[in-house]
N, C-alpha and C positions, 0 to 999 in steps of 0.2 A: 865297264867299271862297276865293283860292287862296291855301295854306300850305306853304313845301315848307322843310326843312334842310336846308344845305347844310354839307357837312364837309370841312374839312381835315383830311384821314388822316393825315397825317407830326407838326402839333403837337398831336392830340384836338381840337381849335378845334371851335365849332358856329356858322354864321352863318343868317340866316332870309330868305328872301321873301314877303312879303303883299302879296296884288294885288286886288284889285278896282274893276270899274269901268274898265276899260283901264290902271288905275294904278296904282303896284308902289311898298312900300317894303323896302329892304333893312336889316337889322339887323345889327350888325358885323360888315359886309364882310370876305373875307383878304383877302389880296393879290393873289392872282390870280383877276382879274373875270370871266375868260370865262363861268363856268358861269352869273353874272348874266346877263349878257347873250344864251347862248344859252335860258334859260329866258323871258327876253322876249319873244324872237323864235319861238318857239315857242306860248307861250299867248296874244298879241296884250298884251300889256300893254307900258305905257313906264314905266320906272323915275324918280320922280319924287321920291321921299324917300330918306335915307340915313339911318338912327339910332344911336346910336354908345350901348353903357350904358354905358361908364366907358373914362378912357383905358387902353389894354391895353400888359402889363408883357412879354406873353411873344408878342407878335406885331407887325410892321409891318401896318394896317390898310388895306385896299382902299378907303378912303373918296374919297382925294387921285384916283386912276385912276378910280373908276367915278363923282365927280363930274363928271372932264373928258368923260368915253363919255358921259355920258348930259343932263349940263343939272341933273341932282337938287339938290335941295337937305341941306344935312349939319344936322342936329342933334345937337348935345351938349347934356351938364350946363352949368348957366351957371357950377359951380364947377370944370369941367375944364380953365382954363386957356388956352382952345385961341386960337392966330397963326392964322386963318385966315377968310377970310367963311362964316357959321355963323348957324344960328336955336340961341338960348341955349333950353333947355328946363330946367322947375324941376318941384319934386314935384305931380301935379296938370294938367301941362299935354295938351295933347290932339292927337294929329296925326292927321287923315282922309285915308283913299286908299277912296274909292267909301263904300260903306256900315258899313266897319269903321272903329273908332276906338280909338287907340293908344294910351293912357294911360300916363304915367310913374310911378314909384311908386319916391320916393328910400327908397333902402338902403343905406346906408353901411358899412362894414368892410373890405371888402376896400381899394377904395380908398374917399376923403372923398366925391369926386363921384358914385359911383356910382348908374344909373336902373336899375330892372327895367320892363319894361311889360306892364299887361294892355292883351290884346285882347278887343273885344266887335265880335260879328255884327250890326251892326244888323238886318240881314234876316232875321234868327231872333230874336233878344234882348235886352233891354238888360243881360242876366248876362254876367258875362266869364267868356270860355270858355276861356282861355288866358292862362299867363304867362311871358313870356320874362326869364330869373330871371341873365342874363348871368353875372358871379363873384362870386353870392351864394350862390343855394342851389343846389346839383348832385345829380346822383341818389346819393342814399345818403351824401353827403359834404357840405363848406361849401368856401368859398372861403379861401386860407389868408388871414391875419391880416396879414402882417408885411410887405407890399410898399411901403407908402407911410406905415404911422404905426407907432409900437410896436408890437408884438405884443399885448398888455393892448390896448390903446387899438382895435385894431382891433376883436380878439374882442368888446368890450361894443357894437361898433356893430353885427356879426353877428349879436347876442344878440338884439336891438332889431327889423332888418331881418328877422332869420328868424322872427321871432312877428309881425311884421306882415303877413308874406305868408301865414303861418298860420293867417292869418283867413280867407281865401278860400275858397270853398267845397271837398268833399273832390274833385268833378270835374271841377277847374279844372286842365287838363294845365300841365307842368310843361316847360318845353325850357331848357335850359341854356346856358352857353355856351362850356362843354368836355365834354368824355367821355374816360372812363378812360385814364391814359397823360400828361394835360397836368400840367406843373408848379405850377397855379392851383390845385392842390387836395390833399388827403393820398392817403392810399396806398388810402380805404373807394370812392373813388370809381368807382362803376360803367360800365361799356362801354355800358348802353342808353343809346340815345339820347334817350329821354323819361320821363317819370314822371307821378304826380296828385298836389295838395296833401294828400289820403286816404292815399294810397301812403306819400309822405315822412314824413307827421307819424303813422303809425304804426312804420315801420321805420326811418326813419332815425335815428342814435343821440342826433345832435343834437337832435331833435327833441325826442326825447326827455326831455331834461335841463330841469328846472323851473329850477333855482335858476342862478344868474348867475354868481355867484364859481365853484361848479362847471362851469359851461358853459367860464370863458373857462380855466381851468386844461387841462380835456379837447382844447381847437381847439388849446391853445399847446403842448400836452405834448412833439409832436415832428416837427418842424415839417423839412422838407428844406430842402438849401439854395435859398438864393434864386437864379433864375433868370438863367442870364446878359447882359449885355447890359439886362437889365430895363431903368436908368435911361437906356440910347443911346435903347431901342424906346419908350419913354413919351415921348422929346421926339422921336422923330421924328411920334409919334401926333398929339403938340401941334399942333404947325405948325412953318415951315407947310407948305403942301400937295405932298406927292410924289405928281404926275402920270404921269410915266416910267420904267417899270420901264429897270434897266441894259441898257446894250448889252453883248449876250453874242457876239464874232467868234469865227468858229473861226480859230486860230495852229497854223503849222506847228512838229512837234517842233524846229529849230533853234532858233525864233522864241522858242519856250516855254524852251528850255535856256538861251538867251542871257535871259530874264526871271530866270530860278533862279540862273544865277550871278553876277549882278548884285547878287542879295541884296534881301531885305524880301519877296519873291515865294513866297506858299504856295501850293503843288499838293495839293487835297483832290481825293483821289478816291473816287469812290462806288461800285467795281466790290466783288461778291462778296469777304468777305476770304481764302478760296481761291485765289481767283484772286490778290488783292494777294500775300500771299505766293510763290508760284509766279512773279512775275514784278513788277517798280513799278520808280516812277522814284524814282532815290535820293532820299533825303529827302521821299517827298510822306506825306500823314496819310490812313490809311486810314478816311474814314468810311463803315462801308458804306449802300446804301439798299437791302438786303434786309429791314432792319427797319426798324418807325417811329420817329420823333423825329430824324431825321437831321440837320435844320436845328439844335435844341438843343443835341445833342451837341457839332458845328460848335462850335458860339458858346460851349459849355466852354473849346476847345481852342485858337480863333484869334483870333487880336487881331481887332479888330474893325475897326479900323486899316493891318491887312494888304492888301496888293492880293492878290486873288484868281487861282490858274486852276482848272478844274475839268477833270478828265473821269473819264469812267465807262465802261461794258460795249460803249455807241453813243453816239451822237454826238449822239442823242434824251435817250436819257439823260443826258447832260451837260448838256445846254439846262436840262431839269428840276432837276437837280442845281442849277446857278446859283440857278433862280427858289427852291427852300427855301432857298438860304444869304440870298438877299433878303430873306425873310420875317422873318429874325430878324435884319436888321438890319447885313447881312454884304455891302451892296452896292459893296465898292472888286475887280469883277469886269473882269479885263483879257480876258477871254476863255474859250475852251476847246479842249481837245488835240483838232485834229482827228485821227479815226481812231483816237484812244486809246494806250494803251499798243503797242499793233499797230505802230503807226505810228511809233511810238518808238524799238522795236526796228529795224524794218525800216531809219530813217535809221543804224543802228550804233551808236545813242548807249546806255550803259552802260544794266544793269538790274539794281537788287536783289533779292533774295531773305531770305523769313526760315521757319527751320526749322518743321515744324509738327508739333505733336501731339491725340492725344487724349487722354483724361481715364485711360486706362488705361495710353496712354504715357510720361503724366506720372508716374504712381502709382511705375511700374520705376524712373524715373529717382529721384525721391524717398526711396524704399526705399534706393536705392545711393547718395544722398548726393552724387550730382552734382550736381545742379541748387538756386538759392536760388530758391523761389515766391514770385512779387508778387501778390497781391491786388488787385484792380482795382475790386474791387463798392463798393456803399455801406456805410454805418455801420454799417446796420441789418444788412443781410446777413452783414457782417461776423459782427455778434454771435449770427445764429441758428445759426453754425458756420462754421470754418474749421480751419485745418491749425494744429498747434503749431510755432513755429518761422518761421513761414510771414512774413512783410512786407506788409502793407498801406497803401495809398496808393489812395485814389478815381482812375478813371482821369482826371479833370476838374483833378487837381492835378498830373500828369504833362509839362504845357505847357515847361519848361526839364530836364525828365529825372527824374532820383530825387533828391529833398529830399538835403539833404548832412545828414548822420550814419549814412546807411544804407550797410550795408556789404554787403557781395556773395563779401566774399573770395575773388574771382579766377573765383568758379562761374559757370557759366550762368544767366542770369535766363529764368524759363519764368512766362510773364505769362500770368492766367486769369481769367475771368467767370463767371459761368454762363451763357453760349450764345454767347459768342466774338466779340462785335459789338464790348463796349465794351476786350476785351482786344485786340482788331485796332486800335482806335485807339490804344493803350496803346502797346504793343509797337512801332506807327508813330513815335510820340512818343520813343520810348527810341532808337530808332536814329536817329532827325532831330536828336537833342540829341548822339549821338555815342555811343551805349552799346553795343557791335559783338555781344556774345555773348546774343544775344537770340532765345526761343525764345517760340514764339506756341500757346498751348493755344485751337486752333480749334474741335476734336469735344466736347461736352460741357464743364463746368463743375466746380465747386469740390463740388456736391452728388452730384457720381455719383463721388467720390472713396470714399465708402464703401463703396460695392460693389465697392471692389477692393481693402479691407481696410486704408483708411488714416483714420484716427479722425479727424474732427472734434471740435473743443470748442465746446463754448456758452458765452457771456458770461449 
């Protein structure tokens, strides 16, 4: 049996390949099929099945493109809903590629429909060796509760699902179908990419918890927000079938300026925010893709509805840029800057700038009472310490500027994270809405504030 993960770095996603016998089934596919298909072409297999565990909230799925590359056939839940020609699968049912068989094993909570599946070797045994546990069970964490039923209502189905796959023997590996980083799950969730049912049901916390009413109180206690775009990317998951990834042209800077001031037209760009700083084109939103989740972030901050341009560092990079705005469902793409910001300049056309600091250049400015600090991080972070005095605002609710009550009193706004990513989009956000005096904390974050003798408080 050949077994291989396949990852999507930028959302944590995890998809699978199982082949034998010349014949391959893929397990939630991303969106972008190449690496299926060079893994065909490489080990002699043809990709004949597609398996889908549950329709997915936090990603556009590669099922619709690599059913048209390849002839496979798509299985879902029979309770997913799905617009599309599909073999309905129920708990129990069985799909064969060569000598392995793929079993469904309904698990419900995260969403109604959802399958997990073991796989057994038949050329070694009729013990299942493996379970693909999609956004059920994850290493060291569960899948959150609240995407598709209540929060209560989901956790008692997790509660359910997670003691039924903890029946399984303790050497039955565990593959997931996120790793640390994805929205699908809380904050315990781990960066490996696999686990044992032994592993989970000793360490994991969940696992842990005998009683019920305690379990679903512990999954629902604190719960992030819900994903963006979720309900766009669950019907586009539905049906029916998206075949063709967008067309990305490259547009010359006039091209691109005459799209901008026409209006409705966002410019994300994905270069270092250094660099954005130092040089941009008025009004565009710095997302950068020096970190991951690039695509999520996006889909905090841009209509979904928006037409698209993108560019980035190259012109590679840009191409890439588009296909993660795709993934999350962000596909009204007119194009991309060719040449980049470069190219921008060099036709004469205006370029912004915005001040930049570090964590220590912040500290002077604060001491002296210039500047007002916006807080950009999350709740959470909020409350393990921040500045007294200080404004908070998630960078995700920044999309029309700063909420009206908040006042500034004529100062400077020095916008901060901790590692400058999500206050690069922040800061982007304050000047595209019109906020001029806008200072960007790039070097360090809100926690290296105390090494330069400015007190955070804890909630």
């Amino acid at each position: 049996m050949f077994f291989r993960q396949v990852l999507h770095d930028d959302l944590g996603c995890a998809s699978y390949v199982i082949a034998d016998g010349g014949e391959a089934a893929v397990v939630d596919p991303k969106w972008e099929i190449e690496d299926y298909l060079a893994l065909g072409e490489e080990h002699g297999f043809r990709i004949t099945h597609i398996l889908e565990t549950h329709n997915h909230a936090d990603h556009v799925s590669g099922h619709g493109r690599l059913a048209e590359a390849t002839g496979a056939r798509i299985h879902v839940s029979k309770d997913a809903g799905a617009r599309f020609d599909h073999e309905p699968v129920s708990d129990g049912d069985v799909v064969s590629v060569g000598d392995v068989r793929i079993t469904a094993v309904a698990t419900p909570g995260h969403r109604p429909e959802h399958l997990a599946y073991r796989l057994e070797d038949g050329s070694r045994s009729d013990t299942s060796w493996l379970v693909i546990t999609g956004d059920s069970l994850f290493v060291g964490d569960l899948a959150r509760p609240d995407l598709a039923v209540e929060p209560d209502e989901g956790a008692h189905g997790l509660f359910g699902s997670l003691h039924r796959l903890l029946t399984l023997e303790d050497f039955t590996e565990v593959w997931p179908a996120h790793i640390g980083g994805s929205l699908c799950g809380g904050a315990g969730m781990s960066e490996k990419p696999g686990s044992t049912i032994g592993f989970e049901r000793r360490f994991n916390p969940f696992a842990r918890i005998d009683d019920e009413e305690e379990f679903v109180r512990a999954l629902t206690l604190n719960l992030a927000p819900q994903p963006p775009n979720f309900e766009r990317i669950v019907a586009l998951n539905r049906g029916p079938l998206v075949t063709e990834p967008a067309a990305l042209e490259p547009l010359g800077p006039a091209r691109v300026k005459e799209l901008l001031d026409d209006g409705g037209v966002v410019l994300v760009d994905g270069r270092d925010p250094h660099e954005f700083d130092a040089a941009h084109v008025p009004g565009s939103i710095n997302v950068t893709m020096t970190h991951p989740a690039v695509g999520t972030r996006a889909a905090w901050v841009v209509d979904a509805e928006s037409d698209l341009v993108v560019t980035a560092a190259t012109d590679e990079q840009a191409r890439r840029l588009g296909r993660l705005l795709e993934a999350v469902a962000l596909r009204r793409l007119c194009g991309y800057l060719a040449g980049g910001v470069p190219a921008w300049r060099e036709a004469g056309l205006d370029v912004g700038t915005t001040p930049a600091l570090d964590a220590a250049g912040l500290a002077e400015r604060l001491k002296a009472g210039d500047v007002v600090l916006l807080d950009v991080r999350e709740e959470a972070e909020w409350k393990e310490g921040h500045v007294t005095g200080s404004l908070h605002v998630p960078y995700h609710d920044l999309r029309d500027g700063l909420p009206d009550g908040l006042l500034v009193n004529g100062k400077s706004v020095a916008v901060a994270c901790s590692a400058g990513n999500r206050s690069s989009i922040a800061a982007s956000l304050l000047k595209r809405a019109g906020v001029e005096d806008v200072i960007h904390v790039a070097h360090g974050g809100i926690a290296e504030l105390e090494a330069t003798g400015v007190e955070l408080v804890r909630a």
